[in-house]
N, CA, C and O of each residue as an XYZ file, in Angstrom:
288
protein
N       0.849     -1.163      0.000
C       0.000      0.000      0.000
C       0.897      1.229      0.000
O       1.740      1.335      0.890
N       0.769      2.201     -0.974
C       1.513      3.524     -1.084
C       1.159      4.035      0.131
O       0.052      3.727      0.573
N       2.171      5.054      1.023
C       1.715      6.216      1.576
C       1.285      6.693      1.886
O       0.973      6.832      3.069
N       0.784      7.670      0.296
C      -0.755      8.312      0.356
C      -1.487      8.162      0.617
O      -2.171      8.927      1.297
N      -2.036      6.173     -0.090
C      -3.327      5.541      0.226
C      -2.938      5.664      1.952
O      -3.103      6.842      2.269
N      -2.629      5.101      2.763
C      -2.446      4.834      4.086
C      -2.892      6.469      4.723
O      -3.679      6.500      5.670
N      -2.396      7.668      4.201
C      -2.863      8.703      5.021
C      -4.175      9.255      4.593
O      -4.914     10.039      5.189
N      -4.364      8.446      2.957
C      -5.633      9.391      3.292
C      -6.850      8.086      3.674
O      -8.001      8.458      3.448
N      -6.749      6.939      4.100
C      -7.365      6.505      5.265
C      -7.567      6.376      6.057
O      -8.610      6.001      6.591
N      -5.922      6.845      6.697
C      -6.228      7.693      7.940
C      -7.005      8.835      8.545
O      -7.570      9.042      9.619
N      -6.749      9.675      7.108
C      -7.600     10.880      7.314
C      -8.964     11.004      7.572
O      -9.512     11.664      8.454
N      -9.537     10.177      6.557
C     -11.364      9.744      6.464
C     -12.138      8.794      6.925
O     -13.361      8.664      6.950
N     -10.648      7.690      7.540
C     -11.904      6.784      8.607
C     -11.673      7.489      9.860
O     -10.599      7.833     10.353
N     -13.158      7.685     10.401
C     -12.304      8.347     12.003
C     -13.657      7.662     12.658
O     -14.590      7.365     11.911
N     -13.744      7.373     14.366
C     -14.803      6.886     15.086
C     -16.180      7.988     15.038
O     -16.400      9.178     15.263
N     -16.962      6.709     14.572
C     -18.500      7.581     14.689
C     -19.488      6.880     15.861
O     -19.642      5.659     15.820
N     -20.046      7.545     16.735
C     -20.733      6.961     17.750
C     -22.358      6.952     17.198
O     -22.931      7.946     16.755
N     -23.039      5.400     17.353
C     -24.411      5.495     16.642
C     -25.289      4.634     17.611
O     -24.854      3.668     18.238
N     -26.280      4.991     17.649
C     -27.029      3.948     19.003
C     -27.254      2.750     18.245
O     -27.398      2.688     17.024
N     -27.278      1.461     19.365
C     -27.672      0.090     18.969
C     -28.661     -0.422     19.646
O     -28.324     -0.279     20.821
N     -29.456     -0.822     19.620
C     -30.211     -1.332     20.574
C     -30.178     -0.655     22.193
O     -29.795     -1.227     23.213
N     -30.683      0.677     22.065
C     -30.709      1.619     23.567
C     -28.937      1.740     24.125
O     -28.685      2.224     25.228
N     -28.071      1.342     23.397
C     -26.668      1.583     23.648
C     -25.704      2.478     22.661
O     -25.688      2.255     21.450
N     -24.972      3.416     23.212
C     -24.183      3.925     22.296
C     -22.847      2.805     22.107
O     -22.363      2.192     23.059
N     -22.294      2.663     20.448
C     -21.603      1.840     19.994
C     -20.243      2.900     18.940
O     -20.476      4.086     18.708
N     -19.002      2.260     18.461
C     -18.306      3.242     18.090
C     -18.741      2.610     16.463
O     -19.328      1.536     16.592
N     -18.688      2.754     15.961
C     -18.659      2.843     14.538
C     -17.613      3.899     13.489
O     -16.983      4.867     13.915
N     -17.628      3.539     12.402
C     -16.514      4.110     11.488
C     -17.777      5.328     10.359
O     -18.965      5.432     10.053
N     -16.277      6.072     10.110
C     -17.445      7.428      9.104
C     -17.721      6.874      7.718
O     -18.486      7.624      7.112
N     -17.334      5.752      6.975
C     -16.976      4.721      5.651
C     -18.518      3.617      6.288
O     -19.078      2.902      5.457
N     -18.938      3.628      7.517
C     -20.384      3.266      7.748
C     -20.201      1.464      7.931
O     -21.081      0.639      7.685
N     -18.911      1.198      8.391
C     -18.623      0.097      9.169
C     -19.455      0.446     10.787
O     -19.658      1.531     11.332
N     -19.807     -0.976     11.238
C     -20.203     -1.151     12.512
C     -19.474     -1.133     13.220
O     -19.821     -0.368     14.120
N     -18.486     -1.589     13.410
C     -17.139     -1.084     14.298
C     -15.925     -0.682     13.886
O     -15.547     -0.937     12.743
N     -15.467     -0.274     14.414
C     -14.248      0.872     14.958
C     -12.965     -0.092     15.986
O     -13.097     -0.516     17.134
N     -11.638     -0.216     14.955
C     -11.739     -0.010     13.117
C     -12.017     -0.718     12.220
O     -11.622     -1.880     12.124
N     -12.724     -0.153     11.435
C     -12.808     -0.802     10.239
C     -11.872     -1.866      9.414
O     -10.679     -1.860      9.717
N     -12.293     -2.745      8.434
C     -11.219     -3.124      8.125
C      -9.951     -2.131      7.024
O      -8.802     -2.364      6.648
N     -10.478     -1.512      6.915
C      -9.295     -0.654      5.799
C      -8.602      0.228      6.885
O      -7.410      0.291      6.585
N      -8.878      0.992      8.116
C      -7.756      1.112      9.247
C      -7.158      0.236      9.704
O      -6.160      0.590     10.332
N      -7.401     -1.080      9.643
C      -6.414     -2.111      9.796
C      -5.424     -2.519      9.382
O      -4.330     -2.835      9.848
N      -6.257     -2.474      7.688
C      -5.073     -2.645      6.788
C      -4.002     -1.483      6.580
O      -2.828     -1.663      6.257
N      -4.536     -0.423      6.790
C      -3.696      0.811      7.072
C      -2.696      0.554      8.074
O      -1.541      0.875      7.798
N      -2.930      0.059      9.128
C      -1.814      0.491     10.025
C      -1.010     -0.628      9.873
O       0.195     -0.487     10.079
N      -1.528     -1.926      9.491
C      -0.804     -2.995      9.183
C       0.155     -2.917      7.791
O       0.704     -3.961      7.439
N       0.294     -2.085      7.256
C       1.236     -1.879      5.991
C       1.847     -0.551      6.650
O       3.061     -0.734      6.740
N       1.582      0.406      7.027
C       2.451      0.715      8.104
C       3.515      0.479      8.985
O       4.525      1.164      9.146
N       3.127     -0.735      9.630
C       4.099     -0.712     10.488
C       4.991     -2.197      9.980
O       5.917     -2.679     10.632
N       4.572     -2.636      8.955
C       5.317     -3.572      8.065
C       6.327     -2.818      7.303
O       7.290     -3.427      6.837
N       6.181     -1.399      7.112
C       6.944     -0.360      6.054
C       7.594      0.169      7.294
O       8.642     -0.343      6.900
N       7.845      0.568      8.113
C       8.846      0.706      9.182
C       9.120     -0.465     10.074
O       9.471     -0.181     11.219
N       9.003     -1.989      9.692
C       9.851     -2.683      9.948
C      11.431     -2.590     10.155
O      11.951     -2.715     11.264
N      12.217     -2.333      8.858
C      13.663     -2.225      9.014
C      14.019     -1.288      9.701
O      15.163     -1.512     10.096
N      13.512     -0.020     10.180
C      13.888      1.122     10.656
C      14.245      0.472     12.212
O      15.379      0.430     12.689
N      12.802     -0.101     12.983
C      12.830     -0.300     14.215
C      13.951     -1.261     14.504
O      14.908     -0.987     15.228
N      13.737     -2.569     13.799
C      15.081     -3.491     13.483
C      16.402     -2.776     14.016
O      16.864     -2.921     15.147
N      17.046     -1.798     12.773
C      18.118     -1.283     13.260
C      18.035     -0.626     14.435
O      19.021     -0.960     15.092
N      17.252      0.269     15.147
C      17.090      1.069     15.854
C      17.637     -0.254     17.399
O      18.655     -0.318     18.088
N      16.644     -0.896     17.371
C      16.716     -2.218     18.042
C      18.237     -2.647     18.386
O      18.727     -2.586     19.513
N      18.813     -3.034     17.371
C      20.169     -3.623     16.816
C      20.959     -2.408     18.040
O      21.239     -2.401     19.239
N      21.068     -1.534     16.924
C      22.482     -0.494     17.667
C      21.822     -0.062     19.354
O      22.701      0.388     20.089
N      20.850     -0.130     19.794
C      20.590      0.057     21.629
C      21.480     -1.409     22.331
O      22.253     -1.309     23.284
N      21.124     -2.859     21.542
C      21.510     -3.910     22.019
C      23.138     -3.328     21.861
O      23.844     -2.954     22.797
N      23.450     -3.357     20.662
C      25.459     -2.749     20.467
C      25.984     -1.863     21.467
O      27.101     -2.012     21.963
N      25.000     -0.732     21.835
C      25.429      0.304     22.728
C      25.901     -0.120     24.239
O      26.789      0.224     25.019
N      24.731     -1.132     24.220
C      24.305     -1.445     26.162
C      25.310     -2.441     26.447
O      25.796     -2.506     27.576
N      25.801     -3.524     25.166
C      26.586     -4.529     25.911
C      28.073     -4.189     25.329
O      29.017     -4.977     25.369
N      28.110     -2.853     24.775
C      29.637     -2.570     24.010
C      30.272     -2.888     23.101
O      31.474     -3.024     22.872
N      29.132     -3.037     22.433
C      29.532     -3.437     21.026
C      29.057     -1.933     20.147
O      28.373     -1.063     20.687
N      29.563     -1.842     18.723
C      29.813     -0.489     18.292
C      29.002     -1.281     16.729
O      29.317     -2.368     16.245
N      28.114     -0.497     16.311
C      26.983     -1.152     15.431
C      28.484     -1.114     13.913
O      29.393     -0.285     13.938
N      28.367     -1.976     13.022
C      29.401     -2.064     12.065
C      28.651     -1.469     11.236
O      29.054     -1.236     10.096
């Protein structure tokens, strides 16, 4: 999933509150019954699959730092 797609589903699904049976329930503004939807899912799940390697390294060089090792 590009980017874009990912922010601008971020942008336009957001929580909508709608009564259910004498209860308020969260619902999505795309007119899913719950909150999140599946396309904020898939959003954040290609997300944080696309900053995989970042955290990885990030990960890596704290372990190098703490036991004295110097990231190569």
């Amino acid at each position: 999933m590009e980017p874009a797609d990912i922010a601008r589903i971020k942008a336009t699904h957001k929580p909508r509150p709608w009564w259910r049976s004498c209860r308020v329930t969260t619902g999505c503004t795309c007119g899913a019954k719950r909150w999140p939807c599946n396309a904020v899912l898939a959003a954040r799940d290609a997300e944080s699959r696309a900053n995989q390697p970042n955290v990885e390294a990030q990960v890596r060089m704290i372990v190098n730092r703490q036991y004295g090792r110097y990231p190569l």
